[in-house]
MARSEPA-838362 format. One record per residue (C-alpha): x negated, y, z negated; residue number from 1. Coordinates in nm, 3 decimals. Layout:
# MARSEPA-838362
X Y Z NUM $
...
END
This chain:
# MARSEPA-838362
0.000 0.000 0.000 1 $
-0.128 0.357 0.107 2 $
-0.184 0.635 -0.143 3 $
0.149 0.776 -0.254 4 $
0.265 1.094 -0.408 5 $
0.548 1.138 -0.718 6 $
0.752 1.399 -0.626 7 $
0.991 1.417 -0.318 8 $
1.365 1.335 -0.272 9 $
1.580 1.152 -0.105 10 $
1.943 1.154 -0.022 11 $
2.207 0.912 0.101 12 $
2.623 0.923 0.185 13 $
2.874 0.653 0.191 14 $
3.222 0.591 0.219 15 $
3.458 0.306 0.124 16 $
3.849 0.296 0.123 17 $
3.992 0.582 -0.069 18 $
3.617 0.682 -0.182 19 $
3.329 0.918 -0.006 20 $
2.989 0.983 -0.205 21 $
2.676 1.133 -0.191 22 $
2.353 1.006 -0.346 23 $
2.059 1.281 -0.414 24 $
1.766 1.096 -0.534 25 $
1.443 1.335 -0.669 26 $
1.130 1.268 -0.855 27 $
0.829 1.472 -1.004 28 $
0.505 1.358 -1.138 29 $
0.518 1.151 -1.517 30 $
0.323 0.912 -1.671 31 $
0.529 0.619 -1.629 32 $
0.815 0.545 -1.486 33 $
1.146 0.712 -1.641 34 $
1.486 0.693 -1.395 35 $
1.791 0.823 -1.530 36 $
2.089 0.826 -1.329 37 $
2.416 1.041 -1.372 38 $
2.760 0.925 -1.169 39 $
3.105 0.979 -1.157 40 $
3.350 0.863 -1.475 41 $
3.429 0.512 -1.440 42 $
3.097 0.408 -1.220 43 $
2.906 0.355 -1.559 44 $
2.771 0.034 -1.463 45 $
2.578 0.159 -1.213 46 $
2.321 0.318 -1.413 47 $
2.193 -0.030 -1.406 48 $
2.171 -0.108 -1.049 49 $
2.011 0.232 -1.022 50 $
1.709 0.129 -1.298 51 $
1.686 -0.151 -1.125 52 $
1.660 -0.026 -0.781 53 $
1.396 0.238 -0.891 54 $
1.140 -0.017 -1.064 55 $
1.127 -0.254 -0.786 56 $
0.984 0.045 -0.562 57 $
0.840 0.245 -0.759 58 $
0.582 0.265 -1.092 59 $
0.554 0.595 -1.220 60 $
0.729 0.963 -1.236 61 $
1.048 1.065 -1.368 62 $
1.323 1.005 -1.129 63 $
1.673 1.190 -1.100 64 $
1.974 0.961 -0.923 65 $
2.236 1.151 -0.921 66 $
2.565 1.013 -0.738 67 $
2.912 1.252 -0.703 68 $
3.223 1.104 -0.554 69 $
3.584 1.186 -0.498 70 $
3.887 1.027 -0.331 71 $
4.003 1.140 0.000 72 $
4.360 1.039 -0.064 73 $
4.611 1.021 -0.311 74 $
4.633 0.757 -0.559 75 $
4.979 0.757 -0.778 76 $
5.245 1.017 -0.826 77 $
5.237 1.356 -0.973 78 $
5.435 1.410 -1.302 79 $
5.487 1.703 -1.518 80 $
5.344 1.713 -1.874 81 $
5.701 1.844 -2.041 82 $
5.487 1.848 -2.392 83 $
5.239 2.118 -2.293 84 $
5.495 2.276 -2.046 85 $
5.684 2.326 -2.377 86 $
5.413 2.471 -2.562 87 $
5.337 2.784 -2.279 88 $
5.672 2.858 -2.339 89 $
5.718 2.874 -2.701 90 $
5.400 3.056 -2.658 91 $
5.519 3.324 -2.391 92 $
5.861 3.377 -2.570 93 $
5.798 3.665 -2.813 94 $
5.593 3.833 -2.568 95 $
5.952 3.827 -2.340 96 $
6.189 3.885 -2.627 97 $
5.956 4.184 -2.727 98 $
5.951 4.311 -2.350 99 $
5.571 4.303 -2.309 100 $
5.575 4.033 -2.044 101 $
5.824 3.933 -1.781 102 $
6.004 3.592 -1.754 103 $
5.763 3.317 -1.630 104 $
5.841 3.149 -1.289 105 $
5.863 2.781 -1.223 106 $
5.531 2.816 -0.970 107 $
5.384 2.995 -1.223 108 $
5.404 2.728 -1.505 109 $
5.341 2.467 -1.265 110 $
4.997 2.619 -1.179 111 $
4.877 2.632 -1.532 112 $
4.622 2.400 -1.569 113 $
4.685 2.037 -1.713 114 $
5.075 2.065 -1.630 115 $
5.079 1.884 -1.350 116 $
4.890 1.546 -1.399 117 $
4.872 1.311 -1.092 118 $
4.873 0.979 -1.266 119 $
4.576 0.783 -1.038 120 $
4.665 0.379 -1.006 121 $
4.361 0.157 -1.073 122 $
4.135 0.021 -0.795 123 $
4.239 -0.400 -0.795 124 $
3.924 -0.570 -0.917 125 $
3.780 -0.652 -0.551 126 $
3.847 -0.325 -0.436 127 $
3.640 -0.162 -0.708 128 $
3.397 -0.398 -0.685 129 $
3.369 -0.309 -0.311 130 $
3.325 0.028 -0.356 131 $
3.062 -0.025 -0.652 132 $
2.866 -0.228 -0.420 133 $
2.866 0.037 -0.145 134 $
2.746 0.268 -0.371 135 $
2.456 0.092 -0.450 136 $
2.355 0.050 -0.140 137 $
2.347 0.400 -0.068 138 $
2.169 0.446 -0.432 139 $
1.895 0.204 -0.272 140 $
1.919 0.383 0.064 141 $
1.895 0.711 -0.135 142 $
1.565 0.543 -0.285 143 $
1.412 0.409 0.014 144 $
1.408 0.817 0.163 145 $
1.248 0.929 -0.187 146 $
0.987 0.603 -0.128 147 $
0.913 0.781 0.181 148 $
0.895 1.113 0.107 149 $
0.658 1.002 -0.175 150 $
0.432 0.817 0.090 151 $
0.417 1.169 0.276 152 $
0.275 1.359 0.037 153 $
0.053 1.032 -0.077 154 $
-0.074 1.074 0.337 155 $
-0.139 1.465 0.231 156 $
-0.326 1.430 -0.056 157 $
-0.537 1.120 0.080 158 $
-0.759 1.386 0.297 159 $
-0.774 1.618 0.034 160 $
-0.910 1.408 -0.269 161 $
-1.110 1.251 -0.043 162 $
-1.300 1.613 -0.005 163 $
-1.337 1.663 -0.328 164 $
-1.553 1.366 -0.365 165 $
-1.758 1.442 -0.085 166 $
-1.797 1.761 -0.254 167 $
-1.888 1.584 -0.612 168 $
-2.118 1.378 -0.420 169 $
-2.282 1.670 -0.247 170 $
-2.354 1.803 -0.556 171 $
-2.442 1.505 -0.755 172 $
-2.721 1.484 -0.457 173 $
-2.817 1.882 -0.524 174 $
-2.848 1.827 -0.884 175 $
-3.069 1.530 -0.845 176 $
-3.272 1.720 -0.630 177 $
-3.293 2.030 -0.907 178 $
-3.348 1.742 -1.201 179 $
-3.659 1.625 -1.034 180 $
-3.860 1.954 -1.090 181 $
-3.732 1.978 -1.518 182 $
-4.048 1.778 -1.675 183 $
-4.293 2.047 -1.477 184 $
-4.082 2.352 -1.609 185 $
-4.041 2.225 -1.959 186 $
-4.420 2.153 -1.996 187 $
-4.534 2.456 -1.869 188 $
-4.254 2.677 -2.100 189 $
-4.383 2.470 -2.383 190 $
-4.753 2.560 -2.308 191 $
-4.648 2.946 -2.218 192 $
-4.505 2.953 -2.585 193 $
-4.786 2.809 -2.712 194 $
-5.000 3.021 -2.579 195 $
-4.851 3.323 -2.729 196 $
-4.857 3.196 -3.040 197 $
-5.188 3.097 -3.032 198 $
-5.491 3.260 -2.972 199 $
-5.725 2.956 -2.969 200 $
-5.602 2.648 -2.781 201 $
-5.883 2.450 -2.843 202 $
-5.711 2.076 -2.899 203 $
-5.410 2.178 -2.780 204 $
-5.359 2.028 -2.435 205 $
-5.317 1.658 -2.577 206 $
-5.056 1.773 -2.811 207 $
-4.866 2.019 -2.541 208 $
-4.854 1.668 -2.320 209 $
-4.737 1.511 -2.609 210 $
-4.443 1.715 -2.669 211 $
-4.352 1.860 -2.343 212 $
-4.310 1.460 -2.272 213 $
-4.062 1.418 -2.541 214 $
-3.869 1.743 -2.437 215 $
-3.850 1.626 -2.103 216 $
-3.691 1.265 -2.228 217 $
-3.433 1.493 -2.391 218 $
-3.351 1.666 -2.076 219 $
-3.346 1.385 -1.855 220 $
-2.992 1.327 -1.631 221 $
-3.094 1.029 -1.488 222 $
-2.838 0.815 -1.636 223 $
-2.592 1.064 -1.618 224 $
-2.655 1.121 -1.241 225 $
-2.653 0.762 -1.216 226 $
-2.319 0.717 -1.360 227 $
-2.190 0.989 -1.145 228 $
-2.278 0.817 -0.819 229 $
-2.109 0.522 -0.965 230 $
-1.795 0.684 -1.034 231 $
-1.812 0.854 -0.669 232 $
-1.770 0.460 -0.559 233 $
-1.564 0.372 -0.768 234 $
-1.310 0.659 -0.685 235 $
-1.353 0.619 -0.264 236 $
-1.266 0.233 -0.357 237 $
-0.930 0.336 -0.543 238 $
-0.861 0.566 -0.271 239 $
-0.946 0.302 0.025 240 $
-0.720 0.020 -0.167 241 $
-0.402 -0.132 -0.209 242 $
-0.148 -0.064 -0.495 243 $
-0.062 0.215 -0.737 244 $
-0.433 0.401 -0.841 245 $
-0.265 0.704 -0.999 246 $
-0.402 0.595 -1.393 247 $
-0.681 0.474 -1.312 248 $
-0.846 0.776 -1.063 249 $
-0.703 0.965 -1.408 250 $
-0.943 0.757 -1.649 251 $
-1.214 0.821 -1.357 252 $
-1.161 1.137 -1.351 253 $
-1.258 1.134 -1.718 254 $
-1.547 0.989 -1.733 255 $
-1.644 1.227 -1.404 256 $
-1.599 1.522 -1.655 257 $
-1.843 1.330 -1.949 258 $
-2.101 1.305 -1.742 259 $
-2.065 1.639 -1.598 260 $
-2.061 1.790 -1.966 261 $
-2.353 1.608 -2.047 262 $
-2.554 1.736 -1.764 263 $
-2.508 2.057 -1.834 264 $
-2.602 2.002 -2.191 265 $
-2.925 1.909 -2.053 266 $
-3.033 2.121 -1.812 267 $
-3.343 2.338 -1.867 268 $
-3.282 2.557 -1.554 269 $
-3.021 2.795 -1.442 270 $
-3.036 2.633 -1.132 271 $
-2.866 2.249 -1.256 272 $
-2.664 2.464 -1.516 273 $
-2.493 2.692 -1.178 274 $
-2.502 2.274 -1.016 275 $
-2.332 2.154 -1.333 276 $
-2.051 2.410 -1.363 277 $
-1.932 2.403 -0.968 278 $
-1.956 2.051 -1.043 279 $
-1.683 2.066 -1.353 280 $
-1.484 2.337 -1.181 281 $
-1.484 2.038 -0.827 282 $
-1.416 1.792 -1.106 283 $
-1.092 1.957 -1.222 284 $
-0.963 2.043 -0.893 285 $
-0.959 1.645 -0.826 286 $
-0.819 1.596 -1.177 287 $
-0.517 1.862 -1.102 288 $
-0.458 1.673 -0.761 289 $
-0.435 1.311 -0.911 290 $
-0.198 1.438 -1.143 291 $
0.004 1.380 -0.848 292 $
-0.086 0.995 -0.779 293 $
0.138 0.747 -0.868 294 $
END
């Protein structure tokens, strides 16, 4: 499976006997996999073909399923709620009596809401099922678009992560190349200092060897650059492969961040610190990108 995105959305429309619907299916980025679904009153049950649906296609982000339907014809006689007709009248009479509001009119009452009630008849059992299993096909239709959409942007982002690697690796390569020349610079700042502290060097040069040496193990980034150009495999190999990589390019990323810390810690030139800190800011511009990953 290509690289794929979290966020897109998807939509589907159905129709069966008395019923039309839409599905709108959306997701953003999370880190795991949360659906919730939201239907019509008496479609409850279908919040669990719509879990269903969403973990056998996808693994992570928080997903929206949200289905709205309506009937395009009648389904039972009208009737008139007498009780709460009542009430609107015993309510309007003083106002009448008093002269501060005219007679109401029959059109008038019947307008007020919850007077008329149209008294829907029940689906039969194998109609409703019917139309429940219509509706999750088009929930699953509705999913398949979002599945797409998501592939889109995982085709988009592909390019662009790959970049920033090249671009970690470029400068893995330029701080290697920077690293080489920190034993000579510490040794010789070491000596410099001793010099000006010390008018005789006589006996000195063993000792300045001596400790330059051990400054220079303190400095060192070859493990750090090492690690580095392991992680640079490690992330074209999760980009190149099959399945979801989202969690673990975010654990690389990680570790691509230690080691970048660390070699800035070390470095004894301005030089690998400007290296180190284009490399953190490349290093969080791939982080902010696989936050989009699933």
């Amino acid at each position: 499976m290509a690289l794929s995105g979290m966020t897109g959305f998807g939509r589907a429309d159905g129709a069966r006997g008395a019923w039309t619907w839409t599905v709108e299916a959306r997701s953003v980025n999370g880190r795991s996999l949360e659906p919730r679904f939201r239907g019509p009153a008496g479609f409850d049950q279908l919040d669990r073909a719509a879990r269903d649906a969403a973990q056998a296609r996808f693994q992570r982000g928080q997903l929206t399923i949200n289905l709205t339907a309506k009937r395009t014809e009648a389904a039972g006689a009208a009737r008139v709620n007498l009780e709460l007709l009542e009430r609107f009248l015993s309510l309007g009479a003083p106002y009448v009596a008093a002269g501060r509001a005219s007679p109401p009119s029959l059109d008038g009452l019947l307008s007020l809401r919850g007077v008329i009630e149209a008294a829907e008849e029940m689906d039969d059992a194998e109609a409703r099922a019917e139309v429940e299993a219509a509706m999750a096909a088009s929930i699953a239709a509705a999913l398949d678009a979002l599945k797409a959409a998501r592939s889109a942007e995982g085709a988009a982002l592909a390019p662009v992560l790959g970049g920033l690697i090249d671009r970690i690796e470029a400068l893995v390569a330029d701080a290697e190349t920077e690293a080489a020349s920190q034993p000579a610079i510490v040794k010789e700042r070491f000596a410099r200092k001793i010099a000006e502290l010390l008018a005789d060097r006589a006996g000195l040069d063993e000792r300045i060897v001596q400790e330059a040496a051990v400054m220079a193990v303190k400095v060192d980034v070859r493990e750090e650059l090492d690690r580095l150009t392991s992680h640079i495999v490690a992330a074209r190999g999760l980009l190149a492969g099959e399945g979801v990589s989202g969690r673990r390019l975010d654990f690389l990323t990680q570790e691509f961040m230690r080691e970048a810390n660390t070699l800035c810690s070390k470095s004894a030139t301005t030089a690998l610190t400007a290296i180190g800190l284009e490399l953190k800011a490349t290093i969080d511009q791939f982080r902010e990108q696989v936050q989009n990953v699933e």
